[in-house]
N, CA, C and O atoms as a MOPAC input file, in Angstrom:
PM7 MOZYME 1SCF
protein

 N     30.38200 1    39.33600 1  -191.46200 1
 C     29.74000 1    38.60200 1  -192.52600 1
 C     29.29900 1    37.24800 1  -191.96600 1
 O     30.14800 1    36.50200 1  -191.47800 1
 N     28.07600 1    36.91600 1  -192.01000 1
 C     27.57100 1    35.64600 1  -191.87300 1
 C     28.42900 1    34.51200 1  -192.23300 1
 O     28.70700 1    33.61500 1  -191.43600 1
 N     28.80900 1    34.56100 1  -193.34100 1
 C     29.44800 1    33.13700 1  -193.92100 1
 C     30.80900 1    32.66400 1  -194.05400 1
 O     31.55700 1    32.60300 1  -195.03000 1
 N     31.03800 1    32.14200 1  -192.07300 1
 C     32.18600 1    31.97300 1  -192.19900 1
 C     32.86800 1    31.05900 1  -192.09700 1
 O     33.61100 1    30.53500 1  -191.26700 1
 N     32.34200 1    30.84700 1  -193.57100 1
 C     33.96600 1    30.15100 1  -194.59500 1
 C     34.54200 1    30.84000 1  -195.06900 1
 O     35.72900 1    30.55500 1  -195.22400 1
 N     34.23900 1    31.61400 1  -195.36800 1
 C     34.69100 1    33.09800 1  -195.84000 1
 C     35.71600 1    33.96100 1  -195.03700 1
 O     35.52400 1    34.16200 1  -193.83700 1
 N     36.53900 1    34.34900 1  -195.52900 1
 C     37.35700 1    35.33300 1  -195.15800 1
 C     36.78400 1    36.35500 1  -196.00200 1
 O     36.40300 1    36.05900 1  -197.13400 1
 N     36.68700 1    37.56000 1  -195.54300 1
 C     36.28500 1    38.68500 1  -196.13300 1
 C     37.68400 1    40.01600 1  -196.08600 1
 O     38.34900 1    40.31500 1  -195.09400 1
 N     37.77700 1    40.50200 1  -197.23700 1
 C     38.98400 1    41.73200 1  -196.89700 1
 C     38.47700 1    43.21800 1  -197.36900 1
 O     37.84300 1    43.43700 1  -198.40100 1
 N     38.85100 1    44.10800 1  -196.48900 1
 C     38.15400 1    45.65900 1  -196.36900 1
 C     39.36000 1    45.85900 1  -196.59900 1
 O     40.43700 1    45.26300 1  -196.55800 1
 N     38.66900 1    47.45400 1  -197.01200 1
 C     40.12600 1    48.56600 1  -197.11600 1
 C     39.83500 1    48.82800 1  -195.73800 1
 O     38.87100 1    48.57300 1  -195.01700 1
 N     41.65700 1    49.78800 1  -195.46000 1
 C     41.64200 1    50.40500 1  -193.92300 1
 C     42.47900 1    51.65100 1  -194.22900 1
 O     42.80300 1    52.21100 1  -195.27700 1
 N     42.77600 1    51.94300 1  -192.57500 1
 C     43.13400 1    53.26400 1  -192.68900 1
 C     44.39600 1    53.03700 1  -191.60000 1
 O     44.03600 1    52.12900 1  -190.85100 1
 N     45.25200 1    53.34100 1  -191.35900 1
 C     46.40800 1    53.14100 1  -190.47800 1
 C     45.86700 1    53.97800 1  -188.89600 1
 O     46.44700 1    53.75300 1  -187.83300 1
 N     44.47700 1    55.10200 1  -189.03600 1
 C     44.57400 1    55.01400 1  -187.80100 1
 C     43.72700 1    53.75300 1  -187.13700 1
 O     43.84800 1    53.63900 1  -185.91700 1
 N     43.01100 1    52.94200 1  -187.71400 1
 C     42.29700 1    51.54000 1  -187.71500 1
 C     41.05100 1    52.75400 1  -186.95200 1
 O     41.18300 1    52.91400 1  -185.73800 1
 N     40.12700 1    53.40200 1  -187.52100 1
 C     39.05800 1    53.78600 1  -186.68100 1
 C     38.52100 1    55.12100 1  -187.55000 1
 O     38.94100 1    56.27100 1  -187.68000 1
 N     37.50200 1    54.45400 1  -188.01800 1
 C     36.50200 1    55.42900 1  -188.55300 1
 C     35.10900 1    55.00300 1  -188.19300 1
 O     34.70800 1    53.87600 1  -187.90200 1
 N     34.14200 1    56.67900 1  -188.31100 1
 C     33.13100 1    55.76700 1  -188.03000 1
 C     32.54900 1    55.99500 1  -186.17800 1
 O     33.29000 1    56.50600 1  -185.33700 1
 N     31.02900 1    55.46300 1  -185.84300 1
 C     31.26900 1    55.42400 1  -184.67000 1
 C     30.31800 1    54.53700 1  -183.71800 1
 O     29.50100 1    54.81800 1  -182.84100 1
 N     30.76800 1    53.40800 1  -184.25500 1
 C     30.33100 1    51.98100 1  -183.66400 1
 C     31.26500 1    51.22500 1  -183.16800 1
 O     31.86800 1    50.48700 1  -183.94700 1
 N     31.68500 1    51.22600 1  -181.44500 1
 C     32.36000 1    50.57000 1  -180.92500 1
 C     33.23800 1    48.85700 1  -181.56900 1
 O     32.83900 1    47.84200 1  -180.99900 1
 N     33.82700 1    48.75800 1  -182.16300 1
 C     34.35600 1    47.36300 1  -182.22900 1
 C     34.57800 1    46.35800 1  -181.34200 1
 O     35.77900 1    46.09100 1  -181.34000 1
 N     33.78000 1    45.48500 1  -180.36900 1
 C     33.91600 1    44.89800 1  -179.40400 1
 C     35.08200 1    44.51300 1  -178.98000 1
 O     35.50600 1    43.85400 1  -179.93000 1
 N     36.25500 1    44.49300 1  -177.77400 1
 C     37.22100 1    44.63700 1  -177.05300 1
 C     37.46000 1    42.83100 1  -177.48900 1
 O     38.60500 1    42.50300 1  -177.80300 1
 N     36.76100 1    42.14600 1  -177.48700 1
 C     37.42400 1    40.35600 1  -177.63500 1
 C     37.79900 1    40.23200 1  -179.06500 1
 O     38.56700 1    39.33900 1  -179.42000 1
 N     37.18200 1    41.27500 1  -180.09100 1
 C     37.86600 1    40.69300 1  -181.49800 1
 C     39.49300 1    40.75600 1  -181.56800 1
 O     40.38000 1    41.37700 1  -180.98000 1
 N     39.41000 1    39.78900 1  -182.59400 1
 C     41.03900 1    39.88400 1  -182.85500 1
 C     41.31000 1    41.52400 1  -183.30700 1
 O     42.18300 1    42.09200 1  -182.65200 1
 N     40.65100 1    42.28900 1  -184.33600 1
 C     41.50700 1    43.06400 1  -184.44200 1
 C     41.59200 1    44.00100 1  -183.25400 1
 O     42.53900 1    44.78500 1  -183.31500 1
 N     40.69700 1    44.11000 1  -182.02600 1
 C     41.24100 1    45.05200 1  -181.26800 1
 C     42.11900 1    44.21200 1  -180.69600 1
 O     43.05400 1    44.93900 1  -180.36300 1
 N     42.32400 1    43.30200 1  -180.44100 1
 C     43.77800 1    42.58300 1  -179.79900 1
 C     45.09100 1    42.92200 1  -180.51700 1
 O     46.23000 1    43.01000 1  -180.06000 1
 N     44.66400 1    43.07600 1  -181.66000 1
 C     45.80000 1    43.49500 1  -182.48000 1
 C     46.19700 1    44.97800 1  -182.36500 1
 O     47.14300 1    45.43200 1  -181.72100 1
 N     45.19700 1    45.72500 1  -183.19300 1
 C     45.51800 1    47.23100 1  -183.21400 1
 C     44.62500 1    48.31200 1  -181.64100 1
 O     44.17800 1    49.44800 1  -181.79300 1
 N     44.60400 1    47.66700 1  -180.54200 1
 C     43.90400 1    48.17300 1  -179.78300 1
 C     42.33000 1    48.20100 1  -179.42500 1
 O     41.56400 1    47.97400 1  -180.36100 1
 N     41.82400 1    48.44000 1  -178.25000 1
 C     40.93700 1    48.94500 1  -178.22700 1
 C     40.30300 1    50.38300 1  -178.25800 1
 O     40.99100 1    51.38100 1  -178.47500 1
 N     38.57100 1    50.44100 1  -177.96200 1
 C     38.30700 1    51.83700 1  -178.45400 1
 C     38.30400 1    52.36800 1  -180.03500 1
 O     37.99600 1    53.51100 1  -180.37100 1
 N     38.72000 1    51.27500 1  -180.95000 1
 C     38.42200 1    51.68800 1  -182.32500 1
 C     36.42400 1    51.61700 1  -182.71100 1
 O     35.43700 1    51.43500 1  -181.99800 1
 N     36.60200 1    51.83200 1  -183.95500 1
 C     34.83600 1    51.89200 1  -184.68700 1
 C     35.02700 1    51.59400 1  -185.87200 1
 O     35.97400 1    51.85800 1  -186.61300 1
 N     33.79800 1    50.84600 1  -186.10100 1
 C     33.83400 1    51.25900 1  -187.98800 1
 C     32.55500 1    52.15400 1  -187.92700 1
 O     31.82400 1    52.69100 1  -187.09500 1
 N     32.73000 1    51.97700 1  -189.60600 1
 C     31.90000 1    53.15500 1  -190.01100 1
 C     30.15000 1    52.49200 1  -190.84000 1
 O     30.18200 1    51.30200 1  -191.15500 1
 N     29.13300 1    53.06800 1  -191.05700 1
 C     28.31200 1    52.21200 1  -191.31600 1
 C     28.26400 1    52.43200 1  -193.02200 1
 O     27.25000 1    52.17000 1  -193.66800 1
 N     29.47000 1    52.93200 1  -193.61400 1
 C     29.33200 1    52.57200 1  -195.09100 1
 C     30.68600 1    52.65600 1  -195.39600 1
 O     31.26500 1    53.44000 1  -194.64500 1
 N     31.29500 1    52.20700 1  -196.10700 1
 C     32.54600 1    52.18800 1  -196.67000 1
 C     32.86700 1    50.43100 1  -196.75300 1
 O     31.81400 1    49.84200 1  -196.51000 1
 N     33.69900 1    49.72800 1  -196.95100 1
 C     34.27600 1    48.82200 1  -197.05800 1
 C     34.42700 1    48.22300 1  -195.23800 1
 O     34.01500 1    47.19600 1  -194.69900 1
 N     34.95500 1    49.03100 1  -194.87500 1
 C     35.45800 1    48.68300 1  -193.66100 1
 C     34.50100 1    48.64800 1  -192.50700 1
 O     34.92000 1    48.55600 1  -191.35300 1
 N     32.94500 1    48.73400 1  -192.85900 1
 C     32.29100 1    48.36700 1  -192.06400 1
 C     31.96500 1    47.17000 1  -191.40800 1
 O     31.09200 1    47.05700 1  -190.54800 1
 N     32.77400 1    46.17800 1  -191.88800 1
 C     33.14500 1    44.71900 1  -191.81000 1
 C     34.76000 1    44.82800 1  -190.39600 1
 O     35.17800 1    43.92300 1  -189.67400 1
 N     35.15900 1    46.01500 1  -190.48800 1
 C     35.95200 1    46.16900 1  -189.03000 1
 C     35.68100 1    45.07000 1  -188.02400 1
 O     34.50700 1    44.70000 1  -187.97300 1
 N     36.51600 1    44.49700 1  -187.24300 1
 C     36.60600 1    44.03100 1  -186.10900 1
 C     35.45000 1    42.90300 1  -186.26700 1
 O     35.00500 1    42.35900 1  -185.25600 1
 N     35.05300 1    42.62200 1  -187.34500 1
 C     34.42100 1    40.81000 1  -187.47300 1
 C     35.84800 1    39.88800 1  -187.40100 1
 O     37.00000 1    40.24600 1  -187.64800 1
 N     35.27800 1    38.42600 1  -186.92300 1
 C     36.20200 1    37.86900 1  -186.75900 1
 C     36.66300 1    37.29300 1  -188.25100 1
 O     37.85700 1    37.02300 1  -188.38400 1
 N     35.89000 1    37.12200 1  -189.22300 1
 C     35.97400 1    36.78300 1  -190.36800 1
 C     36.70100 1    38.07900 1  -191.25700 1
 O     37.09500 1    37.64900 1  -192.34100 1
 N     36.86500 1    38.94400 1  -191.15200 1
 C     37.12900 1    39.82000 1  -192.13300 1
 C     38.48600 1    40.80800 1  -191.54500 1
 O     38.62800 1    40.86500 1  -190.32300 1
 N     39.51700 1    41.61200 1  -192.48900 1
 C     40.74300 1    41.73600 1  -192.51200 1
 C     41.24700 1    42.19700 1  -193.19200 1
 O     41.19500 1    41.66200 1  -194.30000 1
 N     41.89300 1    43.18600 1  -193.10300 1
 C     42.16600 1    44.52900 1  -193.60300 1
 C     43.40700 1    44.83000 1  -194.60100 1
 O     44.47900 1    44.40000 1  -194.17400 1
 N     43.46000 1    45.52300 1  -195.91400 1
 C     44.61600 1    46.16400 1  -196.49700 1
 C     44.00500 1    47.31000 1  -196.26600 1
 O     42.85800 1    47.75400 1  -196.32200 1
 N     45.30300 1    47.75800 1  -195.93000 1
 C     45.44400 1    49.42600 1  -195.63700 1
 C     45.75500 1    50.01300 1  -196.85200 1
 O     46.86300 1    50.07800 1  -197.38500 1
 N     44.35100 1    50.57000 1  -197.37800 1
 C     44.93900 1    51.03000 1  -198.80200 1
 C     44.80800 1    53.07000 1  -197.86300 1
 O     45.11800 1    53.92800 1  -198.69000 1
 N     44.55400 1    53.47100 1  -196.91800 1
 C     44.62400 1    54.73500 1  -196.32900 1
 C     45.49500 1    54.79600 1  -195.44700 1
 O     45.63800 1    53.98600 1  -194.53100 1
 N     46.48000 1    56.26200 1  -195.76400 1
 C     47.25000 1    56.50200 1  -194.51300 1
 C     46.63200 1    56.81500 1  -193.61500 1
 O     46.29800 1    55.85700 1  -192.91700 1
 N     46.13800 1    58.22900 1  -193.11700 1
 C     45.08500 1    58.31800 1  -191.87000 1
 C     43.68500 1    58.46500 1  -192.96800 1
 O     43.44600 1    58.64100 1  -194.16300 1
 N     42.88700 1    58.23400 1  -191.49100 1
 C     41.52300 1    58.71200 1  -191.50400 1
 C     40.81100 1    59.55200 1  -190.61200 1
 O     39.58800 1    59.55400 1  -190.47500 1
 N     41.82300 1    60.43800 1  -189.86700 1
 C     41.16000 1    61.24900 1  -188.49500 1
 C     41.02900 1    62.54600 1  -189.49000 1
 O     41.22000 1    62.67600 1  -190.69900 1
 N     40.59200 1    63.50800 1  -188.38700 1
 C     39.76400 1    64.70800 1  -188.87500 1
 C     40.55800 1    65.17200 1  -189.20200 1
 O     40.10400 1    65.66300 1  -190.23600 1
 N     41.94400 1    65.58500 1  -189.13400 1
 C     42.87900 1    66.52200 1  -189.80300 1
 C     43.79600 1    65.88600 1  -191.16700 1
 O     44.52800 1    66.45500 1  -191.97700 1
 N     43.45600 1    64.68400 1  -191.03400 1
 C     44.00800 1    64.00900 1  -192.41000 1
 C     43.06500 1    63.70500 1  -193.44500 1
 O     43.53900 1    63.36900 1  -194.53000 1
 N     41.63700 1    63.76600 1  -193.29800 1
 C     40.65400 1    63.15500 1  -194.17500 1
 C     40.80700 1    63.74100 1  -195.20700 1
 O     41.00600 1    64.93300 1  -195.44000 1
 N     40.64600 1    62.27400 1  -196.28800 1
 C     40.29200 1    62.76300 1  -197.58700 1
 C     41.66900 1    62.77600 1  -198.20400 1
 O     42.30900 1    61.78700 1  -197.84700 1
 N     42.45000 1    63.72300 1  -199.16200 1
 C     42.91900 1    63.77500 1  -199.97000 1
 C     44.65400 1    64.12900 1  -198.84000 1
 O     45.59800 1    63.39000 1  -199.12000 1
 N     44.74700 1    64.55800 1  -198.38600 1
 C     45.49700 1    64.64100 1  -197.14400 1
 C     46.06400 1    63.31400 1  -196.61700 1
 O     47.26000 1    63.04300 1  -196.72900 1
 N     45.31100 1    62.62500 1  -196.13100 1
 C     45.51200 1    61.27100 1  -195.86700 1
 C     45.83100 1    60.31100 1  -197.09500 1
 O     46.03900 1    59.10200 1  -196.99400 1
 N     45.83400 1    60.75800 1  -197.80600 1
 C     46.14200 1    59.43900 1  -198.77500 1
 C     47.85000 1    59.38100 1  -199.31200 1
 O     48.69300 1    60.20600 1  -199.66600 1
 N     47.76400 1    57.72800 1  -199.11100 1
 C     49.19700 1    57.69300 1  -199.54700 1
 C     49.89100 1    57.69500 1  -200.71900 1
 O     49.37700 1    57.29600 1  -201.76400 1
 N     51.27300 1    58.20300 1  -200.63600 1
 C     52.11200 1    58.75500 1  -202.10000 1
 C     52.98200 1    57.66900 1  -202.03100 1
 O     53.13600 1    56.90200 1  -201.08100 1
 N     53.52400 1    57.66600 1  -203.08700 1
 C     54.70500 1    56.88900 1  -203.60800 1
 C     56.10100 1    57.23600 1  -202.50900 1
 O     56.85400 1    56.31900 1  -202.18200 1
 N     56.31300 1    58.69200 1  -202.00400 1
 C     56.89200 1    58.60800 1  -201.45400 1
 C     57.29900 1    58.24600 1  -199.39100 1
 O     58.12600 1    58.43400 1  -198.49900 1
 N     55.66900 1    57.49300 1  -199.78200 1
 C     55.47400 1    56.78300 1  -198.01000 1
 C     55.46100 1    55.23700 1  -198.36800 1
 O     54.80300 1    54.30700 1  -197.90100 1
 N     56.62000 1    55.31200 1  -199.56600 1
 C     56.76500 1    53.44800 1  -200.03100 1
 C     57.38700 1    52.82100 1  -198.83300 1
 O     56.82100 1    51.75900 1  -198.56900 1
 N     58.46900 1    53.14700 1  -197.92400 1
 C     58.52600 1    52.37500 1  -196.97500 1
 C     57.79000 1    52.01700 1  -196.04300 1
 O     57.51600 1    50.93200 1  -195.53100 1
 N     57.44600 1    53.24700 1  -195.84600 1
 C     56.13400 1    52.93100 1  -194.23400 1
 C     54.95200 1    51.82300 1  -194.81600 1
 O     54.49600 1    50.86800 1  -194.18700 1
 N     54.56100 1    52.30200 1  -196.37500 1
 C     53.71800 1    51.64500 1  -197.00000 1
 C     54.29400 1    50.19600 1  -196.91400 1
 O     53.76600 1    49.32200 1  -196.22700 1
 N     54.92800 1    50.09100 1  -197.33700 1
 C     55.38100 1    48.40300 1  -197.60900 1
 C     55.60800 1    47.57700 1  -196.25300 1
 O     55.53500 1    46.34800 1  -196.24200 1
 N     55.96600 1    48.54700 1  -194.79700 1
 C     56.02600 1    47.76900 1  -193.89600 1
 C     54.26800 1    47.59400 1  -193.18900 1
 O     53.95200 1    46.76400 1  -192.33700 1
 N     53.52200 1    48.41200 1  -193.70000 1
 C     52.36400 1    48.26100 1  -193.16400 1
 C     51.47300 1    46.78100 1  -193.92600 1
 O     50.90100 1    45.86200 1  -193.33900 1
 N     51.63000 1    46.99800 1  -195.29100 1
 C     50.90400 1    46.17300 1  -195.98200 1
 C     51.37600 1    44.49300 1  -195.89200 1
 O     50.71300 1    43.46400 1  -196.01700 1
 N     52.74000 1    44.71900 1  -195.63600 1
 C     53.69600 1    43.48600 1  -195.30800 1
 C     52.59800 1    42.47000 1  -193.86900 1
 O     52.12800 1    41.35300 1  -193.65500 1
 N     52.68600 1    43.68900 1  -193.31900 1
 C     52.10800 1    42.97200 1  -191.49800 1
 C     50.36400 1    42.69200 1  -192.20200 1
 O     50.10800 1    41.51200 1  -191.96600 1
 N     49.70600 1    43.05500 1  -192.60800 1
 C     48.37700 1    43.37900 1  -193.12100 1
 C     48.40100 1    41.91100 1  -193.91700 1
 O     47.45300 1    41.15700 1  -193.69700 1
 N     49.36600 1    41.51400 1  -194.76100 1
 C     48.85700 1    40.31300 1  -195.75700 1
 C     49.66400 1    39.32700 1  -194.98800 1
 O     49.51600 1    38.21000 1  -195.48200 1
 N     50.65500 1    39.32600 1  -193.71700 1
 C     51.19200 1    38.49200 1  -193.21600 1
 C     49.84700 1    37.93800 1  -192.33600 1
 O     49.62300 1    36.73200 1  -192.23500 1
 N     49.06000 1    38.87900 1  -191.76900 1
 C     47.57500 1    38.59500 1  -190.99000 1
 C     46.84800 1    37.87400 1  -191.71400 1
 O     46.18200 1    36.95800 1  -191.23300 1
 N     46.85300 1    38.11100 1  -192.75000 1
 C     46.11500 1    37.10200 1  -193.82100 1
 C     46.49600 1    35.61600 1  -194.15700 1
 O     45.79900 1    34.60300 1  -194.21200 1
 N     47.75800 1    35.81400 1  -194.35200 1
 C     48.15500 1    34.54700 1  -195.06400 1
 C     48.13300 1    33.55400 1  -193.48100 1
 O     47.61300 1    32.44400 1  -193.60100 1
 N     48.51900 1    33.82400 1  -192.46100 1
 C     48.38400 1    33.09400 1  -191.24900 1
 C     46.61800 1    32.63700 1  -191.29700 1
 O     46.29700 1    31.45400 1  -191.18300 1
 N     45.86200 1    33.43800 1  -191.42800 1
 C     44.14700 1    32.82200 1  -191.14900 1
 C     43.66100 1    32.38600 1  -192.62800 1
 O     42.52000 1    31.98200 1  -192.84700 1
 N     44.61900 1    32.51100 1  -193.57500 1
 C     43.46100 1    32.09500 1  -194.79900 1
 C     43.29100 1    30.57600 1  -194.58700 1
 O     42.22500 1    30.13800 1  -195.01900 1
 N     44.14200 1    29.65900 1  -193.99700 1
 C     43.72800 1    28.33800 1  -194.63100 1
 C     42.62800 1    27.84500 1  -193.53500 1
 O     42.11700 1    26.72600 1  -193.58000 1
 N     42.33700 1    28.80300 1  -192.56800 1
 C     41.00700 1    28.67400 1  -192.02600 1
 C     39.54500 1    28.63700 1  -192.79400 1
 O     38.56100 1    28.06500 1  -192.32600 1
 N     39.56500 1    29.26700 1  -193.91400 1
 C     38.57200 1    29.57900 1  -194.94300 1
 C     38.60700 1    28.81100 1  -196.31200 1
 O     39.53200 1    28.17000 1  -196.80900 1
 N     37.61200 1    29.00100 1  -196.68000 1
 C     36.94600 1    28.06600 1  -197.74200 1
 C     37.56200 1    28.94500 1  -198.84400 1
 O     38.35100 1    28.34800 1  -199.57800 1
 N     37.36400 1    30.18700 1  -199.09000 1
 C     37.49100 1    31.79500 1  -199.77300 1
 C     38.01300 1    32.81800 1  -199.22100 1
 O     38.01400 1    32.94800 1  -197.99600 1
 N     38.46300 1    33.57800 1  -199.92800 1
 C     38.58800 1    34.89800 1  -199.81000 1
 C     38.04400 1    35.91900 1  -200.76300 1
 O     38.31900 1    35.78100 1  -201.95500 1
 N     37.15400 1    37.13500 1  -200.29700 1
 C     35.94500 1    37.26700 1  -200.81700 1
 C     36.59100 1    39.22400 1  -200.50300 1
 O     36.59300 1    39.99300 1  -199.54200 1
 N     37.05000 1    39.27800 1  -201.96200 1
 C     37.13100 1    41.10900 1  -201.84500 1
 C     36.23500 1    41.67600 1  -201.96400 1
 O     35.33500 1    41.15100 1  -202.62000 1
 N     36.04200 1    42.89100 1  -201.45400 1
 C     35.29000 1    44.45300 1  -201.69300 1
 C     34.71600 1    44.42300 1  -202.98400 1
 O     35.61400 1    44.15200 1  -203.78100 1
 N     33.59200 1    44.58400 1  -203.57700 1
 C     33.05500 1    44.55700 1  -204.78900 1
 C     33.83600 1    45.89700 1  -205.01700 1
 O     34.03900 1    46.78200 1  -204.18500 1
 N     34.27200 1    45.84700 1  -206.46700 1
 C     35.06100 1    47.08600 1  -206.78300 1
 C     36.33600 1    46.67300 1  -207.03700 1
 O     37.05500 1    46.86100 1  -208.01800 1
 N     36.54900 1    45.97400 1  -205.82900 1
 C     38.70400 1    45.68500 1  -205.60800 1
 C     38.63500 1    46.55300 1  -204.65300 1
 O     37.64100 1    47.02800 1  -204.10400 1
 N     39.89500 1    46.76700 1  -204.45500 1
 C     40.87200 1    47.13000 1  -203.33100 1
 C     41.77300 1    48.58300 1  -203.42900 1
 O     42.39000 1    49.16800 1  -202.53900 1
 N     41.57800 1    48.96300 1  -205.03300 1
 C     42.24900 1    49.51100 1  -205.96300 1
 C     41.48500 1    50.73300 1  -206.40700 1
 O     40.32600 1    50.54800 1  -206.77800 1
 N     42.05200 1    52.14300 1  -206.42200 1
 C     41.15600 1    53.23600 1  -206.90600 1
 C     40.22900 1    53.78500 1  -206.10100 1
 O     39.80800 1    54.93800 1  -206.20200 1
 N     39.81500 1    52.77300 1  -205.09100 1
 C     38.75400 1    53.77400 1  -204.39800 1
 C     38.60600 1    55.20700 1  -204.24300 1
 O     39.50300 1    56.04800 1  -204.18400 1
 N     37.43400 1    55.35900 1  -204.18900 1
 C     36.89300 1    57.13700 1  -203.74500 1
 C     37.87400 1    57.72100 1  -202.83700 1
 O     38.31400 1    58.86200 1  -202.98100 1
 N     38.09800 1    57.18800 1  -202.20800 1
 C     39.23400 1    57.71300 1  -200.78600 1
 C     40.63800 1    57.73400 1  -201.10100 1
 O     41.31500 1    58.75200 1  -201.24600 1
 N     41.04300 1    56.49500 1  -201.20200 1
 C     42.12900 1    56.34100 1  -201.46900 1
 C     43.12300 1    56.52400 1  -202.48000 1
 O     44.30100 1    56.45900 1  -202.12700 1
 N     42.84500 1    56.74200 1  -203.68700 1
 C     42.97900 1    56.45600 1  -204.78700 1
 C     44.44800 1    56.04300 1  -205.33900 1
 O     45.14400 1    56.52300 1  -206.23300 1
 N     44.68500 1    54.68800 1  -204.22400 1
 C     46.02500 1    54.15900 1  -205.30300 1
 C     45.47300 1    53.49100 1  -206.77000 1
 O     44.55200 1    52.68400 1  -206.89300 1
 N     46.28400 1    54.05400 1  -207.79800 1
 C     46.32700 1    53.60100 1  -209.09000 1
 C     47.89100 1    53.94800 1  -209.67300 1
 O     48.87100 1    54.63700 1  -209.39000 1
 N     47.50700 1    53.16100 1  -210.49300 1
 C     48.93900 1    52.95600 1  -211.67500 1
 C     49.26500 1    54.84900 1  -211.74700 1
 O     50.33100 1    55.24200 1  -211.27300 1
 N     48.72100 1    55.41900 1  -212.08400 1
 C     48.35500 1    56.98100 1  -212.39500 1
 C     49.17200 1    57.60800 1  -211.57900 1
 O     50.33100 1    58.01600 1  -211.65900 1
 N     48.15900 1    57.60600 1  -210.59500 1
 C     48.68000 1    58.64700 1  -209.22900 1
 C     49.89000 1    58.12000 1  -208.20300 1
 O     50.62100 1    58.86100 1  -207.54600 1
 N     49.92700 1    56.57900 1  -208.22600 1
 C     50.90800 1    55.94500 1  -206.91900 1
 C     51.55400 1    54.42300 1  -208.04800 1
 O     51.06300 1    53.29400 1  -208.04900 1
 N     52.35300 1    54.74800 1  -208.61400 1
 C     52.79700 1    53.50500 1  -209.41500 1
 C     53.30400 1    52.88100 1  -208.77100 1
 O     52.97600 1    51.70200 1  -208.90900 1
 N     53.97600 1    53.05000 1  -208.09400 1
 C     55.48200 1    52.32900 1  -206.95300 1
 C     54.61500 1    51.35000 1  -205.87100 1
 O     54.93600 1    50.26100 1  -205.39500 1
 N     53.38900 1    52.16500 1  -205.66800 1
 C     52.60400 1    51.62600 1  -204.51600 1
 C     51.65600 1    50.57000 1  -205.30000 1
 O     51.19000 1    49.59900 1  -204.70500 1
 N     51.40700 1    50.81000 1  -206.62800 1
 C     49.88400 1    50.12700 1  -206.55700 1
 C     50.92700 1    49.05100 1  -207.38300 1
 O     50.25200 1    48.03800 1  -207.19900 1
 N     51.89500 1    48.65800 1  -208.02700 1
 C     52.63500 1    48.10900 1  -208.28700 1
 C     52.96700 1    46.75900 1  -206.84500 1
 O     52.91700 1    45.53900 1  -207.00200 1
 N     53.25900 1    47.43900 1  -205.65100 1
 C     53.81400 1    46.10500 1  -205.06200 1
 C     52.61800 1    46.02200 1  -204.01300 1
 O     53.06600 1    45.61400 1  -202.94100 1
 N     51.15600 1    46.28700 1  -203.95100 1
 C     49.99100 1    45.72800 1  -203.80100 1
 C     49.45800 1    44.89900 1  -204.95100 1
 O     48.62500 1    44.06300 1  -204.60100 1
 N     49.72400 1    44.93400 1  -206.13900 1
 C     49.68400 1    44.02400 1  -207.00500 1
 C     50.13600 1    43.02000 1  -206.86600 1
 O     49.59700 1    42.06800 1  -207.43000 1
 N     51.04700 1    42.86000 1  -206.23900 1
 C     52.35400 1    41.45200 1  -206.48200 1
 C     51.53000 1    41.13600 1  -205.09500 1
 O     50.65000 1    40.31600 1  -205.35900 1
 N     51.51300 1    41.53700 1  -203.59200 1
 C     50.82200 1    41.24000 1  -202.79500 1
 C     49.74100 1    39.99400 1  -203.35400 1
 O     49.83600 1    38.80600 1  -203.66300 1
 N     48.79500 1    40.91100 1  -203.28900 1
 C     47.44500 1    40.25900 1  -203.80200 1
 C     47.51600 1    39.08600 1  -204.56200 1
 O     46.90400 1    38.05300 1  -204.29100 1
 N     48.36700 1    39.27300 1  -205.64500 1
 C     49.05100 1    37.85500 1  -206.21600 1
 C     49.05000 1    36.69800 1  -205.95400 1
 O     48.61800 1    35.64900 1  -206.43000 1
 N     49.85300 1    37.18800 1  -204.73800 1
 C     50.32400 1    35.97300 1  -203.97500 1
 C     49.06000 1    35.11500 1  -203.07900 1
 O     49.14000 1    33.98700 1  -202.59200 1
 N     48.16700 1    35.84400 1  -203.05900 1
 C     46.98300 1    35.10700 1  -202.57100 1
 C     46.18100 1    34.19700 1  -203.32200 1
 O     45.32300 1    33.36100 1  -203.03700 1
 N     46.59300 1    34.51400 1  -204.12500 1
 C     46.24100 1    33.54300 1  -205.65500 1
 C     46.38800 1    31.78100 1  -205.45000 1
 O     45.54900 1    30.90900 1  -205.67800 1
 N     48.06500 1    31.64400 1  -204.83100 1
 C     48.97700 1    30.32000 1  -204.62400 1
 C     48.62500 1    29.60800 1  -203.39000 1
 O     49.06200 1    28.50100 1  -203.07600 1
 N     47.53900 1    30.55600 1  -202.49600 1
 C     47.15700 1    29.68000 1  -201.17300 1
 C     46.22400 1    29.24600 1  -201.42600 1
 O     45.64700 1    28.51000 1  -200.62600 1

């Protein structure tokens, strides 16, 4: 994203790579989650590997044998879930006071086509991404 005052936040996927446009090797997130990842040229996360923009993992995988409804996370991947999203908004809260804003996904973060945490289907989960997000409120 051009405008960076801005922090920008995408959904992700825990394998960090959809898509198939190299993410350049100096961004932070391949320093973080590796190199050799991609984004994709539509979804949320086509904002991947900008230095301005930064990820909740609202997807467990996104490779070919998990896509879609397969990959998505349940209530009962609340731990793995909570230690992923933990490291994900800890990344955040370290770079937000670099930014002017923080500027979500038109839509939210919540329900997506892919993913679909909601109150409905993942209470446990979309419950303590709620309180998350919250907390971004107080910075």
């Amino acid at each position: 994203m051009e405008d960076k005052n801005s922090m920008y936040i995408f959904t992700d996927n825990t394998d960090r790579d959809s898509g198939k446009s190299l993410i350049p090797s100096t961004s932070w997130y391949s320093q973080k989650y590796g190199e050799g990842k991609h984004y994709p040229s539509m979804t949320t996360a086509l904002i991947r590997g900008l230095d301005n923009a930064y990820p909740i993992t609202t997807q467990r995988w996104y490779n070919s044998q998990h896509k879609g409804i397969t990959g998505r996370w349940t209530d009962d991947d609340f731990d793995e879930f909570k230690k992923v999203i933990d490291d994900d908004f800890e990344e955040i809260y370290k770079h937000a006071k670099n930014y002017k804003q923080i500027v979500f996904p038109i839509g939210g973060i919540f329900n997506s086509k892919i993913s679909q945490l909601n109150k409905v289907r993942t209470p446990k989960l979309y419950s303590y991404l709620m309180e998350k997000c919250k907390t971004l409120l107080s910075i």
